[in-house]
DSSP file (Angstrom, degrees, kcal/mol; ACC not computed):
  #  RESIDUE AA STRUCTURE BP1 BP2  ACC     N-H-->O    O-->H-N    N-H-->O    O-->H-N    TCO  KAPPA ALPHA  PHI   PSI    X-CA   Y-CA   Z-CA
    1    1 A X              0   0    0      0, 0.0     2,-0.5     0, 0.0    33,-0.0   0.000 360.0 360.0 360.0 136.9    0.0    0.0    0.0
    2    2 A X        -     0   0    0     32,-0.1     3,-0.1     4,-0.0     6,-0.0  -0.909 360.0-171.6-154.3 140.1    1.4    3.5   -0.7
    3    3 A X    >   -     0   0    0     -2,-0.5     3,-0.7     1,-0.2     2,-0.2   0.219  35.3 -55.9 -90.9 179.9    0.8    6.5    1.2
    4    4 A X  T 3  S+     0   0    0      1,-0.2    -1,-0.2    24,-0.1     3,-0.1  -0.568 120.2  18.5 -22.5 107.3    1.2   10.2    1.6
    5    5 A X  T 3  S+     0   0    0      1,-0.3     2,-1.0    -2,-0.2    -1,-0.2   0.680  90.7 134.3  71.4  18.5    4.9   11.0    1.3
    6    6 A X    <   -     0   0    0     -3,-0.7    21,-0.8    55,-0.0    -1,-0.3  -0.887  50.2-127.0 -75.4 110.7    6.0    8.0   -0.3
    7    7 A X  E     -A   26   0A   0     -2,-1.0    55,-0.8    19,-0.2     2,-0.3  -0.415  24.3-164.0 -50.8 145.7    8.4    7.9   -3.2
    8    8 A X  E     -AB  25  61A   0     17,-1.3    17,-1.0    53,-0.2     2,-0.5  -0.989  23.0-126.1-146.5 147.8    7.7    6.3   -6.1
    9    9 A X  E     -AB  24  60A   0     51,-1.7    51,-2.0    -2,-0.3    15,-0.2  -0.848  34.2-130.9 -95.4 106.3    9.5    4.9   -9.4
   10   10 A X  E     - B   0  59A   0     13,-1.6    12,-1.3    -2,-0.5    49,-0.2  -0.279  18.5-153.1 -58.6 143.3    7.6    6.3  -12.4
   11   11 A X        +     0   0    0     47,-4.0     2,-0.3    10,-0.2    48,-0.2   0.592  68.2  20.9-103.0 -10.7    6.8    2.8  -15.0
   12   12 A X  S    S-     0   0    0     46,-0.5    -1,-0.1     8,-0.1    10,-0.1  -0.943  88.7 -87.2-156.9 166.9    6.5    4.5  -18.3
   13   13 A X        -     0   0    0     -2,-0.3     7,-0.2     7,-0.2    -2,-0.1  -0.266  24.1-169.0 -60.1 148.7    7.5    7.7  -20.3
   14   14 A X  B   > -E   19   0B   0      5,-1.1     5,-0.7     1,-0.1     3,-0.2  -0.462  10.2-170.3-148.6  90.4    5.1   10.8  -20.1
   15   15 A X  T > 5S+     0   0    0      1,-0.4     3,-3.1     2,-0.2     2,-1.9   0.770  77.6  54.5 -58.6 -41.4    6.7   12.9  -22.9
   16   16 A X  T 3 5S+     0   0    0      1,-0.3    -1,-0.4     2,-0.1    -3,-0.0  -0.534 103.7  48.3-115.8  82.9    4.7   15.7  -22.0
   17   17 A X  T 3 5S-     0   0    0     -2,-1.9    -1,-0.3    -3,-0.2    -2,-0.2  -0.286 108.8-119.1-160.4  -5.0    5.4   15.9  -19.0
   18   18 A X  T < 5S+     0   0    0     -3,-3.1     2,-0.3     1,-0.1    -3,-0.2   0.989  74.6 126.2  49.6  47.1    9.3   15.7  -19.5
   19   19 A X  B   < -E   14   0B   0     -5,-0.7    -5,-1.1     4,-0.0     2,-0.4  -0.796  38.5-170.3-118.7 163.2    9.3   12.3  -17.3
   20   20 A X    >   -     0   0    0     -2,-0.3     3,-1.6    -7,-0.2   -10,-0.2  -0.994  35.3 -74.6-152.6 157.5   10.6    9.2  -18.1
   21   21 A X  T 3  S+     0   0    0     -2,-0.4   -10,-0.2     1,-0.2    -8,-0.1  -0.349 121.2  29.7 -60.6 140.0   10.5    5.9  -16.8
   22   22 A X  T 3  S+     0   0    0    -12,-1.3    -1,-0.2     1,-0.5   -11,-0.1   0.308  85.6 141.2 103.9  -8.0   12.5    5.3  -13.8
   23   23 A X    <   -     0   0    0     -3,-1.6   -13,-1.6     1,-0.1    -1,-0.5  -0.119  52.8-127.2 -89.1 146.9   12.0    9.7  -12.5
   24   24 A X  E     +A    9   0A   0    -15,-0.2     2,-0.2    18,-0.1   -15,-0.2  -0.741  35.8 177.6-100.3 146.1   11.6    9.5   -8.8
   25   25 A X  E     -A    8   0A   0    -17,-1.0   -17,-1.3    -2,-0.3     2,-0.3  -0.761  22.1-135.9-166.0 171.8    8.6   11.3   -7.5
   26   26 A X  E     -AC   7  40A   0     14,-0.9    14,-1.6   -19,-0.3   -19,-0.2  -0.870  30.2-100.4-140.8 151.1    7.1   11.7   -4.2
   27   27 A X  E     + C   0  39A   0    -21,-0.8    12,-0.2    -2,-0.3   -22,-0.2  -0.444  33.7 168.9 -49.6 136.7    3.0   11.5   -3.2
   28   28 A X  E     +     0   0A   0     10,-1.9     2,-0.2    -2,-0.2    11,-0.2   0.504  64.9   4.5-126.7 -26.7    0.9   14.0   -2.7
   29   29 A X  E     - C   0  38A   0      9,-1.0     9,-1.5   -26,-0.1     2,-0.5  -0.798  52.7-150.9-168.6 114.2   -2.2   13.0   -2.5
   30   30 A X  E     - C   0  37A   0     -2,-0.2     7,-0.2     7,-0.2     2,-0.1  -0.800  31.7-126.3 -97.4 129.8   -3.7    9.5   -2.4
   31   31 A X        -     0   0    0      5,-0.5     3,-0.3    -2,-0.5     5,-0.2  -0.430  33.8-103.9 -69.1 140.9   -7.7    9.5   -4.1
   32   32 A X  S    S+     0   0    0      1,-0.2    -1,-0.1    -2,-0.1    -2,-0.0   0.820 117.9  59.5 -27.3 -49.6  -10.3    8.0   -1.8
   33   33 A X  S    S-     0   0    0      3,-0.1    -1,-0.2     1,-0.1    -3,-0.0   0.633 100.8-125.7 -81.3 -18.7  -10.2    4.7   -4.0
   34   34 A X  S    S+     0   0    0     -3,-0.3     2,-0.6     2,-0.2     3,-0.2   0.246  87.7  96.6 103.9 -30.2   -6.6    3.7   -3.8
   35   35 A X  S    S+     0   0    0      1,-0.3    21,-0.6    -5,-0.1    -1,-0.1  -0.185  75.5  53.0-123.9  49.4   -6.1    3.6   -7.2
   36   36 A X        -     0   0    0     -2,-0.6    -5,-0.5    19,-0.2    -1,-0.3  -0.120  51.6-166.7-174.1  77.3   -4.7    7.0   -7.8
   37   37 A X  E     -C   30   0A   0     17,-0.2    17,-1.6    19,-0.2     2,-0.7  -0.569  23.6-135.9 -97.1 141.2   -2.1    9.4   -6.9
   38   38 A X  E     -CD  29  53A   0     -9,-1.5   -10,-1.9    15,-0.2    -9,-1.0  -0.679  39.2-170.7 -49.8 107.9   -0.9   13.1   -7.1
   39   39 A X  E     -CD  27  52A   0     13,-1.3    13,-1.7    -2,-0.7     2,-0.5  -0.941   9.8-156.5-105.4 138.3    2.4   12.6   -7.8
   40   40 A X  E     -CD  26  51A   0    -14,-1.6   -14,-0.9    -2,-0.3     2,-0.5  -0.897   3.0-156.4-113.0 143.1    5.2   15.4   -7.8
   41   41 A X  E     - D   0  50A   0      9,-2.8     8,-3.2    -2,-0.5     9,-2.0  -0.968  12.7-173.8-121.7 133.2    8.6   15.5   -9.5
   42   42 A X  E     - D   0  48A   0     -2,-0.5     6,-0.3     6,-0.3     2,-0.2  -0.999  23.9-120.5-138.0 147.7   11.3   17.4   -8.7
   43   43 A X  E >>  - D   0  47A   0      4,-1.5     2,-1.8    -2,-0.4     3,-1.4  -0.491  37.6-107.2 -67.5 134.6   14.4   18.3   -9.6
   44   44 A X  T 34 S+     0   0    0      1,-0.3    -1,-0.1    -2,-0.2    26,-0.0   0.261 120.2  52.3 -60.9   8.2   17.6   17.6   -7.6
   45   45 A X  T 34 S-     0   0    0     -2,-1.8    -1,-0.3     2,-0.3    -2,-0.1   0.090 128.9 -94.4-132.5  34.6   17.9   21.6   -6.6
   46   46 A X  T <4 S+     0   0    0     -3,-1.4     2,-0.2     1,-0.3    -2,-0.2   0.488  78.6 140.5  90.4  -8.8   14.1   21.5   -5.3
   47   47 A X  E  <  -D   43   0A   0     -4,-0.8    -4,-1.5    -5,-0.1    -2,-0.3  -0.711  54.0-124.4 -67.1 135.6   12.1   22.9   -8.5
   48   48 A X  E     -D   42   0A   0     -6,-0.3    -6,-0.3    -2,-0.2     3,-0.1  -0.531  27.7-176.7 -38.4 134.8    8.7   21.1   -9.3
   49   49 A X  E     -     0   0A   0     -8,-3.2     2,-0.3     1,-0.5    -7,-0.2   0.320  62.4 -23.9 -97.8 -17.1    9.1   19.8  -12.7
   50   50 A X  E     -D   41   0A   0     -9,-2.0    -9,-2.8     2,-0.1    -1,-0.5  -0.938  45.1-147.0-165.1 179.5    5.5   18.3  -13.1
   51   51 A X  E     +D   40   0A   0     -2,-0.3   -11,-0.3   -11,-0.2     2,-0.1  -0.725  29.1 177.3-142.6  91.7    2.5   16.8  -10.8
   52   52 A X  E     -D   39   0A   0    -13,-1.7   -13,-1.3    -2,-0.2     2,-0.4  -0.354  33.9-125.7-108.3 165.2    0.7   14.0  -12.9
   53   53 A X  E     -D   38   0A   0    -15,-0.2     2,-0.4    -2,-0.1   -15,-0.2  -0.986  40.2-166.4-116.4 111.7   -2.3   11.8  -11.3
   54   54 A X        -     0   0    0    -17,-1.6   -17,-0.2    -2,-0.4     2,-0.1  -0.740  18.3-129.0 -99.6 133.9   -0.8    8.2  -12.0
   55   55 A X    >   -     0   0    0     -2,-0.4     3,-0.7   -19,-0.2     4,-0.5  -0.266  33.6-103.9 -58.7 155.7   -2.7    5.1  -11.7
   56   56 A X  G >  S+     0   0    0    -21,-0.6     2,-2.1     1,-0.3     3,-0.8   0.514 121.7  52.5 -81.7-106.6   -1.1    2.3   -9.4
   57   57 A X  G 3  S+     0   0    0      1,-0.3    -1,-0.3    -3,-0.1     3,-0.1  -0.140  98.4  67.6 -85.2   0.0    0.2    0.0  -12.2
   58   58 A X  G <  S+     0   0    0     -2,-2.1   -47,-4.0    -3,-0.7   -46,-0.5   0.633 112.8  21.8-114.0 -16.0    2.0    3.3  -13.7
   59   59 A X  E <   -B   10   0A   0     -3,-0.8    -1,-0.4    -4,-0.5   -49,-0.3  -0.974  58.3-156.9-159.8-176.1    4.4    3.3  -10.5
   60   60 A X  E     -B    9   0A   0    -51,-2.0   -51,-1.7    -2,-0.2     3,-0.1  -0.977  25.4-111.0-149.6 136.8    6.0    1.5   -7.8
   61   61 A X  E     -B    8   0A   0    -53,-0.2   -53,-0.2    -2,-0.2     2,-0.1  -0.328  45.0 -92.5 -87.7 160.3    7.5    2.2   -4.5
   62   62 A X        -     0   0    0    -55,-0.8     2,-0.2     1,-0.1    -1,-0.2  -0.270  33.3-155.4-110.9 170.9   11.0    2.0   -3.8
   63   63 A X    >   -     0   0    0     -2,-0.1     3,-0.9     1,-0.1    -1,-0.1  -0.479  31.4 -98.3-118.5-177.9   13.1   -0.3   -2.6
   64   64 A X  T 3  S+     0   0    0      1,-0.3    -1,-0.1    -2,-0.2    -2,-0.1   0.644 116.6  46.7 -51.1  -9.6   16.2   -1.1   -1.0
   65   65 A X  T 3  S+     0   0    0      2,-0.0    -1,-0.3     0, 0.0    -3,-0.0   0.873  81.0 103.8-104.7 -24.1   17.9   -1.8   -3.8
   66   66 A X    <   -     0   0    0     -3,-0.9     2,-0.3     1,-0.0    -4,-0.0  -0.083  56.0-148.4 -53.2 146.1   17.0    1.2   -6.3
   67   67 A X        -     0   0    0      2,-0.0     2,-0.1     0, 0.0    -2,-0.0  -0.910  21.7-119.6-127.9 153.4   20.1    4.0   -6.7
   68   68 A X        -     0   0    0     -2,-0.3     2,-0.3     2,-0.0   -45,-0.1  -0.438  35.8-167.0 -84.5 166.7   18.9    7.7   -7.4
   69   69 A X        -     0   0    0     -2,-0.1     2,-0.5     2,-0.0    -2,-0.0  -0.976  11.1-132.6-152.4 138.7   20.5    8.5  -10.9
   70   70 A X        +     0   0    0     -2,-0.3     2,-0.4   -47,-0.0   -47,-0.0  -0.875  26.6 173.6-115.2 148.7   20.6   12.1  -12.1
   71   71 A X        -     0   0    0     -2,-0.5     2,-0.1     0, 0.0    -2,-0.0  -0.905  27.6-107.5-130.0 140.9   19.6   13.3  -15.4
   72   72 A X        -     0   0    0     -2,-0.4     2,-0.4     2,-0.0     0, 0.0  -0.686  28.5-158.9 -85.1 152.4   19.1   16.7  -17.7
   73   73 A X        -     0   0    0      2,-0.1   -54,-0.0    -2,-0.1   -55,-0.0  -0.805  23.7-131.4-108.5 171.2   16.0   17.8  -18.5
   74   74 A X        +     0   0    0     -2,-0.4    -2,-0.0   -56,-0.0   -56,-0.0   0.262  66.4 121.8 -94.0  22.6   15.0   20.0  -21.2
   75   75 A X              0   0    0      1,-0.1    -2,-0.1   -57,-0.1   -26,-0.0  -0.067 360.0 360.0 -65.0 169.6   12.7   22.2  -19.0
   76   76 A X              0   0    0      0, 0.0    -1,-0.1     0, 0.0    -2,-0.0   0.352 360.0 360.0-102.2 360.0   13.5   25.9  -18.7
């Protein structure tokens, strides 16, 4: 089950959104039904880059084994 404040490993691209799979994100808001969250992404000096509403199959929370990885985006 995953909460409020949880991180999560985005599962697929969302080109407009300038995500990709594997983007680290955080919870923001879990829907009454479970089967939907506000997810925010941000960039490693604290900008939001996007806030999507993801399905649970569209990410996954992470685990002990996952390594943060940093990446450019093409954001302004």
């Amino acid at each position: 089950m995953m909460n409020e404040h949880d991180r999560v490993v985005l599962l697929k691209d969302l080109p407009r959104a300038g995500l990709v799979a594997g983007d680290v994100g955080t919870i923001v808001h879990v829907y009454s039904d479970r089967d939907a969250f506000e997810v925010e992404f941000v960039s490693l000096d604290g900008h939001t880059q996007a806030v999507e509403t993801l399905e649970i199959a569209d990410v996954r929370g992470v685990t002990d084994r996952d390594m943060t990885h940093a990446r450019e985006t093409h954001a302004a």
